[in-house]
C-alpha positions as CSV (number, residue, x, y, z in Angstrom):
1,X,44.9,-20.0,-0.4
2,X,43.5,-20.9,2.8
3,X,44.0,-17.5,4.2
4,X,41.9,-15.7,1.1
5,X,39.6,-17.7,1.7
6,X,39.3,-16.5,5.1
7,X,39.5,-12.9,4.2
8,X,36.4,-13.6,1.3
9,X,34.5,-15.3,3.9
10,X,34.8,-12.3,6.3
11,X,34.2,-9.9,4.2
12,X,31.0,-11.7,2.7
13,X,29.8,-11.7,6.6
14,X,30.5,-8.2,6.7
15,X,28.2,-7.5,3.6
16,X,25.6,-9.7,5.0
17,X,25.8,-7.8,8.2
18,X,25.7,-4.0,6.9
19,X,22.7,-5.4,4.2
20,X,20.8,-6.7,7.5
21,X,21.4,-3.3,9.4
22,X,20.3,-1.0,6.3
23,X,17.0,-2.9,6.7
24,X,16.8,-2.3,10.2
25,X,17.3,1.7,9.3
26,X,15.4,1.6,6.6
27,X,12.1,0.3,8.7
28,X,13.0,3.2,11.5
29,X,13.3,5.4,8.9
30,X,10.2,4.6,7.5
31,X,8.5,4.7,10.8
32,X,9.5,8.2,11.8
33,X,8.0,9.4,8.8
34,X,4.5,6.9,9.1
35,X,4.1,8.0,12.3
36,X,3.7,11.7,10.9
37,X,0.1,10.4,9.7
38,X,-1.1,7.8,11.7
39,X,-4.1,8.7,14.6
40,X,-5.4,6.9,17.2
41,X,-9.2,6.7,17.0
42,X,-12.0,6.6,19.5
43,X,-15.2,6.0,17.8
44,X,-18.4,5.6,20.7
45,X,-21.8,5.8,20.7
46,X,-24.0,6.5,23.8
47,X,-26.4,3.4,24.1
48,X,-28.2,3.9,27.9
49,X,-28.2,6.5,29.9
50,X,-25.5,6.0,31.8
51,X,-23.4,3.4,28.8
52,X,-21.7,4.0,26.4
53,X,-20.2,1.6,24.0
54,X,-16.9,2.5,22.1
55,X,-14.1,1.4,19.7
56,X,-10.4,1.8,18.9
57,X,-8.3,1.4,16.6
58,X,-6.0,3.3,14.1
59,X,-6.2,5.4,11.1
60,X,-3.9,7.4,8.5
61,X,-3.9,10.7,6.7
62,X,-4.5,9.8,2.8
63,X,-4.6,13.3,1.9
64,X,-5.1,16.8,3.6
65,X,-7.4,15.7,6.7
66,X,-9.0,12.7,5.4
67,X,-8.5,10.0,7.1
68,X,-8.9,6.3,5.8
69,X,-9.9,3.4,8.5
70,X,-11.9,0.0,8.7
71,X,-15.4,-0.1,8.6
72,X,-16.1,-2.4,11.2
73,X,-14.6,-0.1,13.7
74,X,-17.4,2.9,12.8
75,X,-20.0,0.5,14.2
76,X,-21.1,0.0,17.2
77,X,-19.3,-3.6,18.9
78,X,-17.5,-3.3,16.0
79,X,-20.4,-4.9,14.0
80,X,-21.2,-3.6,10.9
81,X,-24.7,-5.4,11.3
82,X,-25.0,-2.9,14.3
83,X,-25.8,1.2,13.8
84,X,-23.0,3.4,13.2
85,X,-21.1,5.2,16.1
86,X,-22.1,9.0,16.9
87,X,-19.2,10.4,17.9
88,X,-15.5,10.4,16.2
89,X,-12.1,11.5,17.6
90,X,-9.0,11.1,17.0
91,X,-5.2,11.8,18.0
92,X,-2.1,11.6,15.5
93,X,0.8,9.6,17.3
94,X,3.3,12.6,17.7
95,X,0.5,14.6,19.7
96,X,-0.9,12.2,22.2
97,X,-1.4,14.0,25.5
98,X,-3.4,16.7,23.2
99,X,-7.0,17.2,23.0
100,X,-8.3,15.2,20.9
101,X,-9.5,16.1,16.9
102,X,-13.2,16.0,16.1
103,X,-14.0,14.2,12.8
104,X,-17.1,13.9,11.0
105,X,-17.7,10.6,9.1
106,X,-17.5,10.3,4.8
107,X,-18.6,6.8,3.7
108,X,-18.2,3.6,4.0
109,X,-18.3,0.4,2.5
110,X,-18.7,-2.5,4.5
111,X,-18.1,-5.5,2.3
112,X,-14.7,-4.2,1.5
113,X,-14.4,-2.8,5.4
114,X,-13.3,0.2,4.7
115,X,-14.5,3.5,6.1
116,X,-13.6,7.5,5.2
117,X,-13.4,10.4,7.8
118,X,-12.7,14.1,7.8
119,X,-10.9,16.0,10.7
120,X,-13.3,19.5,10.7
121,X,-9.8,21.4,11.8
122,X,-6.9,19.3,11.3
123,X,-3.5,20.3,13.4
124,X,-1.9,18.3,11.0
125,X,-2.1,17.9,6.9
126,X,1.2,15.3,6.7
127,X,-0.1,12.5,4.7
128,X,1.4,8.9,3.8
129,X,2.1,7.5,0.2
130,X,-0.4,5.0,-1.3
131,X,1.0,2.7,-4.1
132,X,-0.8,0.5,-6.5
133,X,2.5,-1.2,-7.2
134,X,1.7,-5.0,-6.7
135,X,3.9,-6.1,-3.6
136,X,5.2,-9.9,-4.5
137,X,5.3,-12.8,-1.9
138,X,8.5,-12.7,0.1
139,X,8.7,-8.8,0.4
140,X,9.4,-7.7,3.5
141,X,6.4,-4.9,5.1
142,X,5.4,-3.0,8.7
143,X,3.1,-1.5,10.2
144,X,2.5,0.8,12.7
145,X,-0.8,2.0,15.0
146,X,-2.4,1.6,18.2
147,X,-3.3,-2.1,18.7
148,X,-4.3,-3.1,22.2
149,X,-5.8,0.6,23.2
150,X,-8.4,0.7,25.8
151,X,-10.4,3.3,28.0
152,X,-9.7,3.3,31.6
153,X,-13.2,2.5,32.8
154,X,-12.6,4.9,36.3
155,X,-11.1,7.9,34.7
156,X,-12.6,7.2,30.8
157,X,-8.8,8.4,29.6
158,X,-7.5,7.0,26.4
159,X,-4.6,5.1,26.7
160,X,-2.4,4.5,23.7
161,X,1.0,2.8,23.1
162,X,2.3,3.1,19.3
163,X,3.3,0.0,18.3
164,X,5.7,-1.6,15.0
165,X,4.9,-4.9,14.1
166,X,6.9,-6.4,11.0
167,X,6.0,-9.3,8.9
168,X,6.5,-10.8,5.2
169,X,4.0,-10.5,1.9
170,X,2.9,-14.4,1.6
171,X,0.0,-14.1,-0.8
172,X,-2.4,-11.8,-2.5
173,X,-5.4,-13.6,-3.6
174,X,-9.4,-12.7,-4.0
175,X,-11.8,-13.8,-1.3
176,X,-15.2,-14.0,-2.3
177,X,-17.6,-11.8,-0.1
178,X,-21.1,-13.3,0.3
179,X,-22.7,-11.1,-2.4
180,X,-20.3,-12.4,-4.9
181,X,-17.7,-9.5,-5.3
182,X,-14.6,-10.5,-5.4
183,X,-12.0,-8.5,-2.8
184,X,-8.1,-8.8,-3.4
185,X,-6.4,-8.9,-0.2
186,X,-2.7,-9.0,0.9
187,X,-1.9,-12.0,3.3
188,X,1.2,-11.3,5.5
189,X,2.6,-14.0,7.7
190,X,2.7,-13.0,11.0
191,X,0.1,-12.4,13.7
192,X,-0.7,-8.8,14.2
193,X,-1.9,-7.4,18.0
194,X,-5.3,-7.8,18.9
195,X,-6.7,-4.1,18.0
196,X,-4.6,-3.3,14.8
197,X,-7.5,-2.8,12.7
198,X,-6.8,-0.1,10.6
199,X,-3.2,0.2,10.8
200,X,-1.1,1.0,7.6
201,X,1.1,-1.6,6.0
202,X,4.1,0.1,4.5
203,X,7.6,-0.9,2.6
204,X,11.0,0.1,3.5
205,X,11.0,2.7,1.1
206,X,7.9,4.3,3.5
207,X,5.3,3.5,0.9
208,X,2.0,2.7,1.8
209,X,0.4,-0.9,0.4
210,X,-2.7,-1.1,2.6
211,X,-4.6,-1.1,5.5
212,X,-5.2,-3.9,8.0
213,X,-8.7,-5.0,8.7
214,X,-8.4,-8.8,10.0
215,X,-6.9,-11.8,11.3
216,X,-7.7,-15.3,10.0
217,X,-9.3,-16.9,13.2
218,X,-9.2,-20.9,13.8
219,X,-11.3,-22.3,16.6
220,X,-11.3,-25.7,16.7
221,X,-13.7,-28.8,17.8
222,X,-12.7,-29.3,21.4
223,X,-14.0,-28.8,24.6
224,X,-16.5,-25.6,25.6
225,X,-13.5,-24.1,27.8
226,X,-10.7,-24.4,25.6
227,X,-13.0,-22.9,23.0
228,X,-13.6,-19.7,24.7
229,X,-9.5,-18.9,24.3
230,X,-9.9,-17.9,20.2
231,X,-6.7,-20.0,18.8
232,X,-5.6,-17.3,15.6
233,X,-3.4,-18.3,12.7
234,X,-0.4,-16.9,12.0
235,X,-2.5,-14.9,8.9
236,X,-3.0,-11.4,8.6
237,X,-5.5,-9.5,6.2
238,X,-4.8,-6.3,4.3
239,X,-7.3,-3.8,2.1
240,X,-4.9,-2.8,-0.9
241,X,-3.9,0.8,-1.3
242,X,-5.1,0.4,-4.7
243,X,-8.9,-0.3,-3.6
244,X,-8.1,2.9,-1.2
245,X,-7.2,4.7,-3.9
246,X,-10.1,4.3,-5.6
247,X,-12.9,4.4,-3.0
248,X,-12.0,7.5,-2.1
249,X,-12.3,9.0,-5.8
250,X,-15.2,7.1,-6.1
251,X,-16.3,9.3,-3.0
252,X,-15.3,13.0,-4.8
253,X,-11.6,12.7,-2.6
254,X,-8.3,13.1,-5.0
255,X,-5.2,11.6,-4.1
């Protein structure tokens, strides 16, 4: 008896084992495929003569060159209180070390930080999958973009690194904006890379939930130098595909 035991208990380990490593495939999977539509994004805006002020971040293809991104990363500082960038380019992930796309900007809505843009000759028309299925707490998710980008400040090139970042669905709850709409958002539980604004959230099966567009921040009561180094909760914000979905009908784009 002892001895079937032993044999169960391996084999259960074994299960365990091969169930862990299908996950593992399934996420690389799903990345090779994500990948297909994701662009890094330089949005900038020419403030002085010889300044210009710029932002980076990440979009994806939600159909045939559109592109879906945040809001707050149209705007100049990245402050939708400030005027919206000029200039818009982009690069999809398997073509970096390309010339970059030109795109010319839809709409936007800012309370729901979200932001439409068209590519005016796309190299590309490989899209992701949006579902409106509701993703329950405890579902494992990923993402994929360009967090952490920058601009060499000598040589003005745009360097990008494509980066996974994996986490759980904890909660998805309405926050109330200061007009009084109520936005449903996805919580996941893990901090996300400074920069990972409008990166796509996705399932194993490669389908698309939502969009990233914020961190919770915590700063707390102590002293003026310890408060400049921005202490962030393990919380991440996501825009639902659903309320992608339907911005861009609302905007004359069919998914």
């Amino acid at each position: 008896m002892a001895k079937s035991g032993v044999g169960k208990d391996k084999t259960n380990s074994k299960i365990k084992m091969q169930k862990s490593k299908l996950i593992i495939n399934n996420f690389s999977e799903a990345c090779s495929k994500i990948r297909e539509a994701v662009y890094g994004i330089k949005a900038f805006s020419q403030i002085s003569q010889n300044q210009f002020n710029i932002s980076t971040g990440t979009a994806f293809m939600i159909t045939p060159g559109i592109l879906v991104t945040t809001a707050h990363l149209c705007h100049i500082q990245n402050d939708p209180a400030q005027p919206r960038h000029s200039n818009f380019t982009v690069i999809r992930a398997p073509d970096i070390g390309q010339q970059m796309e030109r795109c010319i900007f839809i709409a936007e809505d800012v309370e729901r930080d979200i932001a439409l843009l068209k590519i005016v000759n796309p190299r590309s028309t490989l899209c992701v999958k949006l579902t409106k299925q509701r993703i329950v707490p405890g579902t494992p998710v990923g993402s994929i973009g360009f967090p952490l980008a920058f601009i060499d400040p000598n040589t003005g090139t745009f360097h990008l690194i494509e980066r996974f970042q994996g986490a759980y669905i904890s909660s998805f709850h309405p926050i109330t904006a200061p007009t009084g709409r109520e936005l449903y958002s996805y919580e996941t539980d893990a901090l996300m890379y400074k920069g990972s604004s409008g990166c796509p959230g996705f399932l194993v099966n490669g389908e698309v939930f939502g969009m990233h567009n914020a961190s919770i921040v915590n700063q707390p009561r102590i002293s003026e130098r310890e408060r400049q180094q921005e202490i962030r909760l393990a919380i991440s914000l996501w825009v639902p595909a659903e309320d992608i979905i339907k911005f861009a009908k609302n905007n004359n784009i069919e998914i």
